[in-house]
Backbone atoms as SQL, in Angstrom:
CREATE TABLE atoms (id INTEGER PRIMARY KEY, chain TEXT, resi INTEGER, resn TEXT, atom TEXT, x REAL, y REAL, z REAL);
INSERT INTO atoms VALUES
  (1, 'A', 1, 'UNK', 'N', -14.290, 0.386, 16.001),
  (2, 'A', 1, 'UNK', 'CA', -13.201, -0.200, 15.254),
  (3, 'A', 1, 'UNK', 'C', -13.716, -0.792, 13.947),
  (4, 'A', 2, 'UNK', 'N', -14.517, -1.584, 14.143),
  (5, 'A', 2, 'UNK', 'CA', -15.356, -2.311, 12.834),
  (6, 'A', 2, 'UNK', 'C', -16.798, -2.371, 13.306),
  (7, 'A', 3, 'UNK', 'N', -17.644, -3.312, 12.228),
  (8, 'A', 3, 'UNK', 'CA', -18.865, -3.561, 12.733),
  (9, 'A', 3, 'UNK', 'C', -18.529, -5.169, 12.301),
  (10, 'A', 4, 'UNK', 'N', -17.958, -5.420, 11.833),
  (11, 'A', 4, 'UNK', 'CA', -17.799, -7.210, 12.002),
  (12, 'A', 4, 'UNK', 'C', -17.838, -7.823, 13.468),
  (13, 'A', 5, 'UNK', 'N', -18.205, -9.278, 13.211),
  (14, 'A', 5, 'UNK', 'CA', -18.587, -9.727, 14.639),
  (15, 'A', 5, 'UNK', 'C', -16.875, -10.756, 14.926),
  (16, 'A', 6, 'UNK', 'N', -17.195, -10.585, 16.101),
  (17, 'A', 6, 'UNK', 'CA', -15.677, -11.445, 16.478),
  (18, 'A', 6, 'UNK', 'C', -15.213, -12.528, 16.066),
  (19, 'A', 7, 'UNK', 'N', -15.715, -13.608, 15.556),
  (20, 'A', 7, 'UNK', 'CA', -16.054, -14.139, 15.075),
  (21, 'A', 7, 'UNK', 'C', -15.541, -14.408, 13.266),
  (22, 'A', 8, 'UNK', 'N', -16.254, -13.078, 12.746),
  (23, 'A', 8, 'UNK', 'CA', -15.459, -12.846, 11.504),
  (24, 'A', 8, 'UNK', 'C', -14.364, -12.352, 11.282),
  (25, 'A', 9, 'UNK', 'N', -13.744, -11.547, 12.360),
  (26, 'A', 9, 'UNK', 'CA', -12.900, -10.830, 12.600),
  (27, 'A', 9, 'UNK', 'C', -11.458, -11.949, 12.637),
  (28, 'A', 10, 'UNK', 'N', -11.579, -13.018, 13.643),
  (29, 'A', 10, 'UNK', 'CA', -10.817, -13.985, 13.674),
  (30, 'A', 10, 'UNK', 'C', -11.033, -14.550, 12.282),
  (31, 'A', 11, 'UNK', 'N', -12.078, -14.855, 11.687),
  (32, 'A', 11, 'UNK', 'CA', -11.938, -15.934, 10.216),
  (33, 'A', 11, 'UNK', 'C', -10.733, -14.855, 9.465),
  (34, 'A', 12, 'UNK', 'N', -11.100, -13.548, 9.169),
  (35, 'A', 12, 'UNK', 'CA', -10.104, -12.849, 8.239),
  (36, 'A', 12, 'UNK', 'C', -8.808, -12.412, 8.409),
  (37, 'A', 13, 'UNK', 'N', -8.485, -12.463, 10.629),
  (38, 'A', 13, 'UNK', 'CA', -7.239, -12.523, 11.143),
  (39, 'A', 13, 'UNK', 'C', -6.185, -14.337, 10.564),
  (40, 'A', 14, 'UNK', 'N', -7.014, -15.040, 10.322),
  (41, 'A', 14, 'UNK', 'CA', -6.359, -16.641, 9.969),
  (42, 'A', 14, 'UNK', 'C', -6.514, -16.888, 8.829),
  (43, 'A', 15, 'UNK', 'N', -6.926, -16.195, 8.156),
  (44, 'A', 15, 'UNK', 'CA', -6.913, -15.802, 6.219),
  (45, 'A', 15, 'UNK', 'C', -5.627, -15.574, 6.088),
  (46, 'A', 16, 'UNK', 'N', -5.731, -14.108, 6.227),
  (47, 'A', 16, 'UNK', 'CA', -4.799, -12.945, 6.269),
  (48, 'A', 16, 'UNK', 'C', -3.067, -13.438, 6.684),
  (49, 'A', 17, 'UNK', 'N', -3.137, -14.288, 8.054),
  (50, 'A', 17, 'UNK', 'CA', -2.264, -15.174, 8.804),
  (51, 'A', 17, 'UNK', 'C', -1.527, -16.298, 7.723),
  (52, 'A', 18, 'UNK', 'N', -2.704, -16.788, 7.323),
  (53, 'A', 18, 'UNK', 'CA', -1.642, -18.214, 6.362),
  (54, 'A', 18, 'UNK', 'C', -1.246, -17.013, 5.106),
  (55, 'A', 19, 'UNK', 'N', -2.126, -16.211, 4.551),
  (56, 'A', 19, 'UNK', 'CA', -1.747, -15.739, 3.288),
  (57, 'A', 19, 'UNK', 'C', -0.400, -15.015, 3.497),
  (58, 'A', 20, 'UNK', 'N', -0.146, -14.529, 4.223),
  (59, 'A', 20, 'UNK', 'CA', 1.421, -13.916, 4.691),
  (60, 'A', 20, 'UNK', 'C', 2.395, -14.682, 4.959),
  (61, 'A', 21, 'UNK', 'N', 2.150, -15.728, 6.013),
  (62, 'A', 21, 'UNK', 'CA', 2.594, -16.928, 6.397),
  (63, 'A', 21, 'UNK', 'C', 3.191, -15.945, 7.234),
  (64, 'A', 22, 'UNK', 'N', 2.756, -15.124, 8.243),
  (65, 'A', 22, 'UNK', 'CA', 3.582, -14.316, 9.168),
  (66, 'A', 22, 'UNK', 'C', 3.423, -15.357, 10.605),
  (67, 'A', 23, 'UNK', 'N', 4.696, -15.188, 11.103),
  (68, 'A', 23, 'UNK', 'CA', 4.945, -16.094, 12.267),
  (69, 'A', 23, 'UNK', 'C', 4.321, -15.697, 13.793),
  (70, 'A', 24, 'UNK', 'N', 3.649, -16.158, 14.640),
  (71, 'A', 24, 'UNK', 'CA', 3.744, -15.556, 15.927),
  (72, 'A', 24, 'UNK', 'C', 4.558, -14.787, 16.488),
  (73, 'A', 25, 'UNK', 'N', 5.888, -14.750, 16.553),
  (74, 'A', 25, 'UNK', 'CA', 6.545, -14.607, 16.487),
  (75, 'A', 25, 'UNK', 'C', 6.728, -12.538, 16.226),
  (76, 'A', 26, 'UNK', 'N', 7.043, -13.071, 14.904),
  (77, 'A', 26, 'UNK', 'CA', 6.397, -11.456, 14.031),
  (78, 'A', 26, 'UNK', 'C', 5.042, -10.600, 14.714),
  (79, 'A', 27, 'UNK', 'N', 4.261, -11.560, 14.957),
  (80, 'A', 27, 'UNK', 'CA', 2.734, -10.840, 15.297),
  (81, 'A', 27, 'UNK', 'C', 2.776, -10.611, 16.444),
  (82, 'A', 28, 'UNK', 'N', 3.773, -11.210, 17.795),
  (83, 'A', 28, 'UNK', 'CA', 3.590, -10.662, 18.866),
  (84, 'A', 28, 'UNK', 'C', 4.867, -9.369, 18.841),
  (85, 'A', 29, 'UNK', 'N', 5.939, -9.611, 17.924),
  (86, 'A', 29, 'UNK', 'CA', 6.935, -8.531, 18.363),
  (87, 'A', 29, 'UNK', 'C', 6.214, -7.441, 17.939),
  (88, 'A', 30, 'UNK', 'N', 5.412, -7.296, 16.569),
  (89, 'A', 30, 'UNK', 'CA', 4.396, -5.815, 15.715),
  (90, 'A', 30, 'UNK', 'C', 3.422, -5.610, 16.802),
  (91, 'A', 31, 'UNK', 'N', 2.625, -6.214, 17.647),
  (92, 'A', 31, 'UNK', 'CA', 1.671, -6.043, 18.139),
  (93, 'A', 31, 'UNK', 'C', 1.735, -6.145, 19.609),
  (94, 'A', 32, 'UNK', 'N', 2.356, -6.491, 20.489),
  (95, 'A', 32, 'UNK', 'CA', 2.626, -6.843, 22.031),
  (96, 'A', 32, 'UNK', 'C', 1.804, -7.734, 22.788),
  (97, 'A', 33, 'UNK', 'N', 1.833, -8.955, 22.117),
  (98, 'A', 33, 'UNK', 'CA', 0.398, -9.921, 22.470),
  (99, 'A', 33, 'UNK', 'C', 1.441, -10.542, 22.345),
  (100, 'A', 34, 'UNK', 'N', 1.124, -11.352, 23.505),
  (101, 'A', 34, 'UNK', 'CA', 2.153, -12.564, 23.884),
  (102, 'A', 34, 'UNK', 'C', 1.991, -13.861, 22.386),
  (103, 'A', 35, 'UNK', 'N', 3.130, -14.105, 22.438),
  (104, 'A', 35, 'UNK', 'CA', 3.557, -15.559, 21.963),
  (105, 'A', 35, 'UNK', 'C', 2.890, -16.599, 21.962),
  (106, 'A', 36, 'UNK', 'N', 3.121, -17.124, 22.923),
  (107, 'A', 36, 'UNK', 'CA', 2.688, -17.990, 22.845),
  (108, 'A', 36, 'UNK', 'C', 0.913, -18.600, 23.149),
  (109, 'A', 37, 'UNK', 'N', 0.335, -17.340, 23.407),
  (110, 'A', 37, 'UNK', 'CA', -1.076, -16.975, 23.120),
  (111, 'A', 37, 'UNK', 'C', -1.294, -17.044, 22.290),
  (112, 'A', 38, 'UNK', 'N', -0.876, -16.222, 21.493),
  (113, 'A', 38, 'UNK', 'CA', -0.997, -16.334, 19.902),
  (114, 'A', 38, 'UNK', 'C', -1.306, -17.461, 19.625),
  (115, 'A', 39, 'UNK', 'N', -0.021, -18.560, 19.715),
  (116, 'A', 39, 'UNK', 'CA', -0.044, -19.836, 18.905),
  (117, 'A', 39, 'UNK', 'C', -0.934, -20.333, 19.276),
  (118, 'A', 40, 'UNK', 'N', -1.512, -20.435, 20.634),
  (119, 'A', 40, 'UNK', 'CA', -2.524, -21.401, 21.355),
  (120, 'A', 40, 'UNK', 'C', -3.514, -20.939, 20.533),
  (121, 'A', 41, 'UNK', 'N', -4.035, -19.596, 20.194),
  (122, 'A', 41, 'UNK', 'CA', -4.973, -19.025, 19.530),
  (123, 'A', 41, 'UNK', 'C', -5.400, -19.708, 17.781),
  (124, 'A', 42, 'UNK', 'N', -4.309, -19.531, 17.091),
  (125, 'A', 42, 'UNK', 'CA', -3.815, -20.233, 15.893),
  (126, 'A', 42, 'UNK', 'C', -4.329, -21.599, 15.911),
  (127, 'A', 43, 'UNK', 'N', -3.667, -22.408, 16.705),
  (128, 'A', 43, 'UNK', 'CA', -3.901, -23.949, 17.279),
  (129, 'A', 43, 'UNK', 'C', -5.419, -24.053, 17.131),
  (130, 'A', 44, 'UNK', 'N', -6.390, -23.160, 17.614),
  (131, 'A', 44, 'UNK', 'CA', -7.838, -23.402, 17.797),
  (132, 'A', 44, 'UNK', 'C', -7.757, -23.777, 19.304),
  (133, 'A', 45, 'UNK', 'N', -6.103, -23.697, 20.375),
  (134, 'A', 45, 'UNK', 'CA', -6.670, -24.095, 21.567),
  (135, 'A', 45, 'UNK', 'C', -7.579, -23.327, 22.630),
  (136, 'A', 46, 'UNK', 'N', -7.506, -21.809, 21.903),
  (137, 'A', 46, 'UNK', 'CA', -8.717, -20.907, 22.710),
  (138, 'A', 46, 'UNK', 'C', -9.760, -20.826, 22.285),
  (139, 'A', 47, 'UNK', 'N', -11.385, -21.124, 23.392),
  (140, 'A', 47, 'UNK', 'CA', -12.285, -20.947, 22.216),
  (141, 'A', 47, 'UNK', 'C', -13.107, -19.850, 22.218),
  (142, 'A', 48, 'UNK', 'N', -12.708, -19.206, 23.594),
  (143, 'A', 48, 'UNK', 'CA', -13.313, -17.714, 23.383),
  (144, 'A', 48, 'UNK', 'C', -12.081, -16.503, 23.807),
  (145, 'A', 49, 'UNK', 'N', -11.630, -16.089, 22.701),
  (146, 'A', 49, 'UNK', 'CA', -10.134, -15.169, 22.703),
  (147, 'A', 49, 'UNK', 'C', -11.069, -13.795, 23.367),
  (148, 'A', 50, 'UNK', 'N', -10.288, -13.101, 23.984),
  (149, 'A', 50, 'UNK', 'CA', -10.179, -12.129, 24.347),
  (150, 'A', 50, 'UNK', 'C', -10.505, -10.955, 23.109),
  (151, 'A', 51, 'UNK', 'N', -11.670, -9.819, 23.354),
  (152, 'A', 51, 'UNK', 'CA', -12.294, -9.095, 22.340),
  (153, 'A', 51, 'UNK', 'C', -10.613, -8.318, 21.562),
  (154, 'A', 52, 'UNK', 'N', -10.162, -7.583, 23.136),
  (155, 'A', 52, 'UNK', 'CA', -8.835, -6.828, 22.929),
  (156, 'A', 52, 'UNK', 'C', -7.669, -7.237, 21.768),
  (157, 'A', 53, 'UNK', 'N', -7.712, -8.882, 22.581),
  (158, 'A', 53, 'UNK', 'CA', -6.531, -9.419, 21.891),
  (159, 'A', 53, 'UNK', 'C', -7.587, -9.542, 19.529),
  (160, 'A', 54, 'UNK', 'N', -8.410, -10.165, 19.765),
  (161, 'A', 54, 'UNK', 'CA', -8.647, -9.877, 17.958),
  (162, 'A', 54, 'UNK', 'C', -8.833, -8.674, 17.632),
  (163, 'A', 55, 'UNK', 'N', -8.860, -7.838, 18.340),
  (164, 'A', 55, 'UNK', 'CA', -9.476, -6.316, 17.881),
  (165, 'A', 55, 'UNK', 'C', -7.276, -5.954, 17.639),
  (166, 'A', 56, 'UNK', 'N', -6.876, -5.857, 18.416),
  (167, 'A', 56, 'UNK', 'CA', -5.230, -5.611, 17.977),
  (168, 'A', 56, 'UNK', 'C', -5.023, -6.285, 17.112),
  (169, 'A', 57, 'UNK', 'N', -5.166, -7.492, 16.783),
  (170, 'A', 57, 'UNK', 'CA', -4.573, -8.322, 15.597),
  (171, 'A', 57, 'UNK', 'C', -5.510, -8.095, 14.158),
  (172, 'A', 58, 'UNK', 'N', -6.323, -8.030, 14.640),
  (173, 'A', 58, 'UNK', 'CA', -7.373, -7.711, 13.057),
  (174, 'A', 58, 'UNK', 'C', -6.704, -5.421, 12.687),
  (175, 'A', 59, 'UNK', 'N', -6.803, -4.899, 13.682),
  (176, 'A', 59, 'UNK', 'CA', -6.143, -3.787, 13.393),
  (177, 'A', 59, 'UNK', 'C', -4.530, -3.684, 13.143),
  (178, 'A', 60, 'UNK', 'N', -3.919, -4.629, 13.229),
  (179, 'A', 60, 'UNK', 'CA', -2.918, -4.704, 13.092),
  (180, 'A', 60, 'UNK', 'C', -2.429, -4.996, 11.230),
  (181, 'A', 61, 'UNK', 'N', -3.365, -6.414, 11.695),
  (182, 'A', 61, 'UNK', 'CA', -3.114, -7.230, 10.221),
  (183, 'A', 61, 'UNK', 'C', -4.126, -6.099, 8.823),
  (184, 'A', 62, 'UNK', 'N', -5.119, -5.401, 9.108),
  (185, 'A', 62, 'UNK', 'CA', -5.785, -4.602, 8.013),
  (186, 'A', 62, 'UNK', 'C', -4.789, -3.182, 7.728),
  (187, 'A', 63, 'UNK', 'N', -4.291, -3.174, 8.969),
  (188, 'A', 63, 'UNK', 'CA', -3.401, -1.725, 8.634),
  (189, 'A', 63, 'UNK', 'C', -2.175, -1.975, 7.663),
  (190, 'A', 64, 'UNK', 'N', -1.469, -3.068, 7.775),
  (191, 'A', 64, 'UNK', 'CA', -0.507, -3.611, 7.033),
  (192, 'A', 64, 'UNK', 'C', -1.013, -3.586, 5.688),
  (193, 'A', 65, 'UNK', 'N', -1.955, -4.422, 5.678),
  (194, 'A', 65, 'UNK', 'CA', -2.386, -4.555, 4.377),
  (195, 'A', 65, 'UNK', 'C', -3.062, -3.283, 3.244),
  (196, 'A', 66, 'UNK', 'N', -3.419, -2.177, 3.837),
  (197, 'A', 66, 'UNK', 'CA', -2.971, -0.836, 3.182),
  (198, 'A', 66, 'UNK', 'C', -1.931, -0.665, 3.280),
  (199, 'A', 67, 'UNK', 'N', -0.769, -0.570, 4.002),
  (200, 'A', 67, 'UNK', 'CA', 0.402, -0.151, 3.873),
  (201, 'A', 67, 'UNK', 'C', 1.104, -0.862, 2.919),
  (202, 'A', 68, 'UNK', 'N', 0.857, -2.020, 2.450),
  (203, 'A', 68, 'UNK', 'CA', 1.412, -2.852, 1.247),
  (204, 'A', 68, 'UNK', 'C', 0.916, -2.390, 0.086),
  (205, 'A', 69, 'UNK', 'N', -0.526, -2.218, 0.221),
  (206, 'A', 69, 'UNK', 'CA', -0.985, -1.920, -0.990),
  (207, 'A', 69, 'UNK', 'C', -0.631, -0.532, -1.521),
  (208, 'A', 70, 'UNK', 'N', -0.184, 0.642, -0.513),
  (209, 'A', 70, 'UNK', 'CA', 0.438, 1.194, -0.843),
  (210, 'A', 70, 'UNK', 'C', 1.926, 1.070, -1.462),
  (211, 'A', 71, 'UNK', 'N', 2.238, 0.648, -0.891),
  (212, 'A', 71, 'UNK', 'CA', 4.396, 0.315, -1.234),
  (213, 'A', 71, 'UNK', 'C', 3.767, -1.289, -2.561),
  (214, 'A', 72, 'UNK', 'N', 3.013, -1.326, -2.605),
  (215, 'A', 72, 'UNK', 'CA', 2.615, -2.067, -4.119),
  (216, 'A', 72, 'UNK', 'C', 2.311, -1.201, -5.570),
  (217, 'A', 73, 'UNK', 'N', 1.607, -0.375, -5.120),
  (218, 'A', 73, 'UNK', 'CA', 1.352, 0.911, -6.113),
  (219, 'A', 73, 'UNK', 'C', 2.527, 1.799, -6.034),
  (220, 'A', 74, 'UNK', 'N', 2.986, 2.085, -5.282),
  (221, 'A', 74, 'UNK', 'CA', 4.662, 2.606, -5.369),
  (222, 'A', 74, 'UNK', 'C', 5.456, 2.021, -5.954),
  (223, 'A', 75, 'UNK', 'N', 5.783, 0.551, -6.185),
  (224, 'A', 75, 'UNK', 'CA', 7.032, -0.163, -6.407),
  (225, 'A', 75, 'UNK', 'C', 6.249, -0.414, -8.363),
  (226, 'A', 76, 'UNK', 'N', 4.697, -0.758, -8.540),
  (227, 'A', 76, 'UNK', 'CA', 4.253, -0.562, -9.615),
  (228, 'A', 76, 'UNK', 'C', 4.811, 0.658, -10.386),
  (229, 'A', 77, 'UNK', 'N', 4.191, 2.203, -9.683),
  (230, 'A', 77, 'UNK', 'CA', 4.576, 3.414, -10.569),
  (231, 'A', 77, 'UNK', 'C', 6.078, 3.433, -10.971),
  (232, 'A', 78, 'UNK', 'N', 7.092, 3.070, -9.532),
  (233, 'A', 78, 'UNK', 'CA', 8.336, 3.034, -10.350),
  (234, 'A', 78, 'UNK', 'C', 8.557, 2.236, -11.704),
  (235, 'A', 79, 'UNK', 'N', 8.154, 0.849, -11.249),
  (236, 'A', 79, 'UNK', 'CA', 8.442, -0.379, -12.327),
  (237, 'A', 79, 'UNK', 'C', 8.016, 0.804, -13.705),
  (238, 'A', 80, 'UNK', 'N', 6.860, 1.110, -13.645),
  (239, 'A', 80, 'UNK', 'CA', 6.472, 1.825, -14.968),
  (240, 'A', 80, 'UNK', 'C', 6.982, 3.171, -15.725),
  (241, 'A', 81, 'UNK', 'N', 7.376, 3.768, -14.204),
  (242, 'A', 81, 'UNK', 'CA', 8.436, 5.417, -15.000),
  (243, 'A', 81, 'UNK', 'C', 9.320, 4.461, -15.369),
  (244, 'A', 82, 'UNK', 'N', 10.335, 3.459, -14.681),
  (245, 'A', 82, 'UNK', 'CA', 11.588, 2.892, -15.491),
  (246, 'A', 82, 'UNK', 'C', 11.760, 2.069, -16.538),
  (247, 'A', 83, 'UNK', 'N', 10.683, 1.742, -17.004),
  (248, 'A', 83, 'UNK', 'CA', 10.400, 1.105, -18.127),
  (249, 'A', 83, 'UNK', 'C', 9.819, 2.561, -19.266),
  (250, 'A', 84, 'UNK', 'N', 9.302, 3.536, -18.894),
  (251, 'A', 84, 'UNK', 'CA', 9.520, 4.436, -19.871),
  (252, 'A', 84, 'UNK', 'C', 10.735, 5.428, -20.423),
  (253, 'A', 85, 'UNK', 'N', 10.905, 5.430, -18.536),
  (254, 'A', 85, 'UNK', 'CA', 12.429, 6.000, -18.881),
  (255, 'A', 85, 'UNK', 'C', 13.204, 5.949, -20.059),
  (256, 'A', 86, 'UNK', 'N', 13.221, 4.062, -19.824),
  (257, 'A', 86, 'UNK', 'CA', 14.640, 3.069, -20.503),
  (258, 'A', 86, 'UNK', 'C', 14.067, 2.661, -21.918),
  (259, 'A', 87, 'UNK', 'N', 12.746, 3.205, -22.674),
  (260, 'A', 87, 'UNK', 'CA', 12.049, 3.142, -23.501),
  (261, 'A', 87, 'UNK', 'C', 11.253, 4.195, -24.363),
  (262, 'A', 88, 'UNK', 'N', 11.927, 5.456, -23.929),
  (263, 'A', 88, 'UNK', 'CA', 11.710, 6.496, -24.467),
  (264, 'A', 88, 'UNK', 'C', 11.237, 6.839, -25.725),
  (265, 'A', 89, 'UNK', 'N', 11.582, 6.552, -26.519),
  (266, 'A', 89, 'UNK', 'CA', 11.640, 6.171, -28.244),
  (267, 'A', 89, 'UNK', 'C', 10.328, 5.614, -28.644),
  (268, 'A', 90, 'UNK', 'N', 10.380, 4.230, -27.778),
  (269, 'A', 90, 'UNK', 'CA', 9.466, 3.671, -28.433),
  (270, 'A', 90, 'UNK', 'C', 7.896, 4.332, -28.274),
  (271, 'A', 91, 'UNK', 'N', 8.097, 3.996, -26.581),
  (272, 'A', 91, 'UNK', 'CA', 6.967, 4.717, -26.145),
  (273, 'A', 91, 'UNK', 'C', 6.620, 6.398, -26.965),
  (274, 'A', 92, 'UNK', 'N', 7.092, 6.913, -27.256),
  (275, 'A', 92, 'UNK', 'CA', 6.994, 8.369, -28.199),
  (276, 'A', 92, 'UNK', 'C', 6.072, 7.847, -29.155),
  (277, 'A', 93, 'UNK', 'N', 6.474, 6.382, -29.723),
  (278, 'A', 93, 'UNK', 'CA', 6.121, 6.379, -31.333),
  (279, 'A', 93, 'UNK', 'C', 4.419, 5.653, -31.419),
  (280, 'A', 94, 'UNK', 'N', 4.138, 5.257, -30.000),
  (281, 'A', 94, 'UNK', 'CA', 2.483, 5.096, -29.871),
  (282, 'A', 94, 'UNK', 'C', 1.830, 6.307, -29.778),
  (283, 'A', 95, 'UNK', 'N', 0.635, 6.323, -30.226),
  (284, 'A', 95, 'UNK', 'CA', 0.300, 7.625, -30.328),
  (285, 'A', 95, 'UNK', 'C', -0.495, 8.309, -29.291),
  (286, 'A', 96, 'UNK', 'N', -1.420, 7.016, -28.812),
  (287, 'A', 96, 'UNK', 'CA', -2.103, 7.757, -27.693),
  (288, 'A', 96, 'UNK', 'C', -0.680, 8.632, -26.501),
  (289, 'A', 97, 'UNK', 'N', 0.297, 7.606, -26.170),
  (290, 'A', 97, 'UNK', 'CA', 1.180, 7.788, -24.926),
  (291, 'A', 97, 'UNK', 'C', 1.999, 9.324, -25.826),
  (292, 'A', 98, 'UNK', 'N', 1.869, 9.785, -26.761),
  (293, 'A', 98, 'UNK', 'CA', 2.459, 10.876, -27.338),
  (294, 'A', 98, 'UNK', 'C', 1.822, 11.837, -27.244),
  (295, 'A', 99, 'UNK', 'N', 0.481, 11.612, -27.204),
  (296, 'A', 99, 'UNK', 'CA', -0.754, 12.704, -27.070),
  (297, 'A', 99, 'UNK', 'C', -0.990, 12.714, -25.825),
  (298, 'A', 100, 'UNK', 'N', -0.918, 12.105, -24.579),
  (299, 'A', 100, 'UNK', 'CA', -0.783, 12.075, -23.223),
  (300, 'A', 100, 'UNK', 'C', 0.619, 12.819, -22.895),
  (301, 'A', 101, 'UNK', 'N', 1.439, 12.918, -23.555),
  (302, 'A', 101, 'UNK', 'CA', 2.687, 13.604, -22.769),
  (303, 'A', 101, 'UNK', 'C', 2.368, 14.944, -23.345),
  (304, 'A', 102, 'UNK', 'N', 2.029, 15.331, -24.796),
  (305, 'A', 102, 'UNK', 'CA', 2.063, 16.663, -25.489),
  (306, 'A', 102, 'UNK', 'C', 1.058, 17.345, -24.892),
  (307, 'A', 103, 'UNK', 'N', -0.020, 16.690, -24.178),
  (308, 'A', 103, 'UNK', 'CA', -0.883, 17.778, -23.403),
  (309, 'A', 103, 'UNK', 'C', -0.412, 17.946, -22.206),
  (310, 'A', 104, 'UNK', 'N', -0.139, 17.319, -21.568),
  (311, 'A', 104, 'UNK', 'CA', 0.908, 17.513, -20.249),
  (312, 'A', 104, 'UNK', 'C', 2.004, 18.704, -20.319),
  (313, 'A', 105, 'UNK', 'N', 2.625, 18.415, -21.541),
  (314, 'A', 105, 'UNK', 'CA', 3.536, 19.541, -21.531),
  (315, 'A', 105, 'UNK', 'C', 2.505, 20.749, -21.615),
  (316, 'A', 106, 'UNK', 'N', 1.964, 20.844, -22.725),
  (317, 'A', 106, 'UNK', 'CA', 0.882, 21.732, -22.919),
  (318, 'A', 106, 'UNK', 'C', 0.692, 22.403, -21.396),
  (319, 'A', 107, 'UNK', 'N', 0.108, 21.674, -20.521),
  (320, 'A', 107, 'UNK', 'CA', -0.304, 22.435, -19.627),
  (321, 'A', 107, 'UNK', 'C', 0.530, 22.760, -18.106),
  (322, 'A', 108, 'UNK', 'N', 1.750, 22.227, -18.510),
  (323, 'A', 108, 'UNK', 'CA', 2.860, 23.017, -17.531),
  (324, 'A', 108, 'UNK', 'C', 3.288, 24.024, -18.444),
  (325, 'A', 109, 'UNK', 'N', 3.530, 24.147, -19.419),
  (326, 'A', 109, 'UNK', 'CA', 3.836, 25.506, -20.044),
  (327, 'A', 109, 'UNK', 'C', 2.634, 26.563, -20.291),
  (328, 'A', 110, 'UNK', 'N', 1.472, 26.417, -19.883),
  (329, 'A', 110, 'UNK', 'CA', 0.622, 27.078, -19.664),
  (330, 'A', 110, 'UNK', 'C', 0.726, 27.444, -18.096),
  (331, 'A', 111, 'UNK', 'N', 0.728, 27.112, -17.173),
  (332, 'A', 111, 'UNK', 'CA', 1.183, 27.413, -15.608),
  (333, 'A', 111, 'UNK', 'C', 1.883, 28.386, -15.900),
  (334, 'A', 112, 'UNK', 'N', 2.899, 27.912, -16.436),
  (335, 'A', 112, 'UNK', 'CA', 4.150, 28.692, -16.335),
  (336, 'A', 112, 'UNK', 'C', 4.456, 29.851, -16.706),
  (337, 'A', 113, 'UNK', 'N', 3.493, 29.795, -17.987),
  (338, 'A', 113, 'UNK', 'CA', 3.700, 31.132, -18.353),
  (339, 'A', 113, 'UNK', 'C', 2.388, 31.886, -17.329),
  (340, 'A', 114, 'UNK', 'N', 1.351, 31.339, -17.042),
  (341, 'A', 114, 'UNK', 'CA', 0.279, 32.164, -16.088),
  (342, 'A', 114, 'UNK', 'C', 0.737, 32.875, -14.854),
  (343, 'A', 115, 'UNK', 'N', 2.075, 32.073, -14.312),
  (344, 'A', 115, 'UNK', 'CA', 2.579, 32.591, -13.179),
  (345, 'A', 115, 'UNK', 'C', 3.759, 33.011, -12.791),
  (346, 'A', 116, 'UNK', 'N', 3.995, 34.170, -13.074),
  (347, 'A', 116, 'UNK', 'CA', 5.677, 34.943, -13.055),
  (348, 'A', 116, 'UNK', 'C', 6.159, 33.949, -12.123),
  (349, 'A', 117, 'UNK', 'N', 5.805, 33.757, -10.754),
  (350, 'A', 117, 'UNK', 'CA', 6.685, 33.314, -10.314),
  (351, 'A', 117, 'UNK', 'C', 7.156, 31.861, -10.835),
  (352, 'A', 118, 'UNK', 'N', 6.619, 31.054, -11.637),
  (353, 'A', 118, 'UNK', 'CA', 6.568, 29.856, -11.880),
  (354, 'A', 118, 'UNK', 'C', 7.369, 30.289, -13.413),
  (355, 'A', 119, 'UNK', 'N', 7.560, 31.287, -13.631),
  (356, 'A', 119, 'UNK', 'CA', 7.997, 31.711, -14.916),
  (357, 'A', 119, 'UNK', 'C', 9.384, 32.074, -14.347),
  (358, 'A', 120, 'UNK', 'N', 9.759, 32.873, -13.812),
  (359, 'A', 120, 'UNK', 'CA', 10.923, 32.958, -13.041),
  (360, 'A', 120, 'UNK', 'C', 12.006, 31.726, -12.769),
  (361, 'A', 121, 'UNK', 'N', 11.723, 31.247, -12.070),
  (362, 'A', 121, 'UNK', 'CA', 11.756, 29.893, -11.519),
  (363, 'A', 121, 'UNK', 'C', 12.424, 29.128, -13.041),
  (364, 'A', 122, 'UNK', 'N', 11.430, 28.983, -13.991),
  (365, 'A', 122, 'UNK', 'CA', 11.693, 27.837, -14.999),
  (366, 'A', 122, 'UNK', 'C', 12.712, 28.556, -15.283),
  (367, 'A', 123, 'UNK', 'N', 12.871, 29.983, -16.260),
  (368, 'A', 123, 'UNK', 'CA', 13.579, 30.481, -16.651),
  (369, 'A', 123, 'UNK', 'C', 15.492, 30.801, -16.070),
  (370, 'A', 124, 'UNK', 'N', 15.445, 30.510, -14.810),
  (371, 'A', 124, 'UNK', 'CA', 16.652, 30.758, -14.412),
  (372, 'A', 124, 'UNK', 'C', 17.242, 28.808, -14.105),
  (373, 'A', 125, 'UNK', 'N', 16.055, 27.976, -14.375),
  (374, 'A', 125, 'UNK', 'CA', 16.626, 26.453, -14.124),
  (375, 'A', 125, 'UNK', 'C', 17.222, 26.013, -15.988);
């Protein structure tokens, strides 16, 4: 699963924990680890947790956190097509972002013409 020791595994599960501010609650309905374990866990009232139980919650809580960072870089690229979208003009009139689109075109109309079928295709859209 990792090579971190259990130990660290819990320090970056109670990082991770306040930085979300995700509830027990949340972490036992995503993960199937009781409740109120959890909290006792949280509390500091366990002092040697179960390997299982941090190994689910540290895989739990790291998997999320790619999955955000994905749907972060997603919700970024949109923010940025819709701000060019809705800025068309301007953006044209910088030069690098003009020379970044004119080779782009450049090289879908090079495809296109390389590949009947991709020539086809454009030609009847």
């Amino acid at each position: 699963m990792s090579d971190l020791s259990k130990p660290q595994k819990i320090k970056i599960i109670l990082q991770e924990v306040a930085k979300r501010k995700i509830s027990t609650y949340e972490l036992a309905k995503k993960t199937g680890l009781n409740e109120s374990g959890l909290g006792r866990l949280f509390k500091n009232e366990i002092s040697n947790p179960h390997k299982s139980t941090i190994d689910t919650l540290y895989s739990y809580l790291t998997s999320i956190d790619k999955s955000e960072q994905n749907n972060l870089l997603d919700s970024e690229v949109n923010e940025i097509v819709y701000k060019i979208v809705n800025n068309e003009e301007r953006f044209m009139q910088e030069k690098a972002f003009a020379n970044l689109i004119e080779i782009r075109v450049a090289k879908k109309i090079a495809k296109i013409l390389s590949n009947p079928e991709d020539f086809e295709k454009w030609k009847n859209t």
